[in-house]
N, C-alpha and C positions, 0 to 999 in steps of 0.2 A: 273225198277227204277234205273237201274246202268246209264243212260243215264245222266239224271236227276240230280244225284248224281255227276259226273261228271260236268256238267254244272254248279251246283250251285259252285265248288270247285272254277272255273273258272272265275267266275262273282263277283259281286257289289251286293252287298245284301241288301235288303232294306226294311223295314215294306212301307205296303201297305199307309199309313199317308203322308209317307216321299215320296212315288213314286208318290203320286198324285198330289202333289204339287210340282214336277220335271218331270213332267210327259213332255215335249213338250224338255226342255233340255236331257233329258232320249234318248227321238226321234230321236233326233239330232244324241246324239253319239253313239246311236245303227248302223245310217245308214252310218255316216261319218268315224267315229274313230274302226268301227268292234268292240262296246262293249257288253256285255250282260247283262243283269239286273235280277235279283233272288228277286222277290216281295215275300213277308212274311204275313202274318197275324195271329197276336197273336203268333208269334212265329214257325211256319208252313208255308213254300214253299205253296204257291198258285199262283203263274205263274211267266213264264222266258219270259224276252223279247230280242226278237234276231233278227237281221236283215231278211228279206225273203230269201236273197242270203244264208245267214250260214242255217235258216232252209232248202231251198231246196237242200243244201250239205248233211245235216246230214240223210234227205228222201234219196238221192242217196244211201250216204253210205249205211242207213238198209236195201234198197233193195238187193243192192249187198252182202251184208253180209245174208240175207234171202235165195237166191240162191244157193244150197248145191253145185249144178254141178257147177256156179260159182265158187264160193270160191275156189273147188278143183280144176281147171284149174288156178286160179293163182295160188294157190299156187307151181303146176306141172310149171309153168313156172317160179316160182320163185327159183324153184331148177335147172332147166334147166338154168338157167341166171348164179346160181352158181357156174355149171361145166361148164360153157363155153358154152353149145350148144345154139346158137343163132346166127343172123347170122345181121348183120350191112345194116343198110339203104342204107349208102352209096355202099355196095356190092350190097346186092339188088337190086339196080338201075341200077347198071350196070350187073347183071345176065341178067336183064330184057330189057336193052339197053335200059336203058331209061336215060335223060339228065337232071340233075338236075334244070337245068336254065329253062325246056321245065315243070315245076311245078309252076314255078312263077306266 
């Protein structure tokens, strides 16, 4: 539910009345303008409209946040990035002798 909760914080709220009669404008600027819509009835969330691109974001995200070994390997790199251990593309490329231009 915190998902949800979240989203509707985010959004255009709207009794389901109101969304059905903006329904095609609604479309638009879901797809154009990145909005999202919080439809209501009788006073109760019963559905968010959100682009395909921000849903198949927010699927990415729970995946990766479902993955326990995930999550702790970023996070193990996010402490490493902390203290410095990491090591630059630019170096990288050249441990590797490799030529940045030979990427393009």
């Amino acid at each position: 539910m915190v998902l949800f909760e979240y989203m509707a914080s985010i959004s255009n709220v709207l009794p389901a009345s109101e969304a059905r009669n903006n329904f095609y404008t609604m479309l638009d600027e879901v797809n154009t303008k990145l909005k999202t819509f919080t439809i209501t009835l009788r006073g109760k969330v019963k559905a968010i409209l959100i682009s395909p691109d921000e849903l198949e974001s927010w699927r990415e995200t729970l995946e990766i946040m479902a993955d326990e070994k995930l999550v702790k390997d970023i996070r193990k790199s996010q402490s490493e990035v902390k203290r410095g251990k990491f090591i630059t593309e630019e170096k990288l490329l050249k441990e590797l002798g490799i030529n940045p231009k030979d990427l393009d």
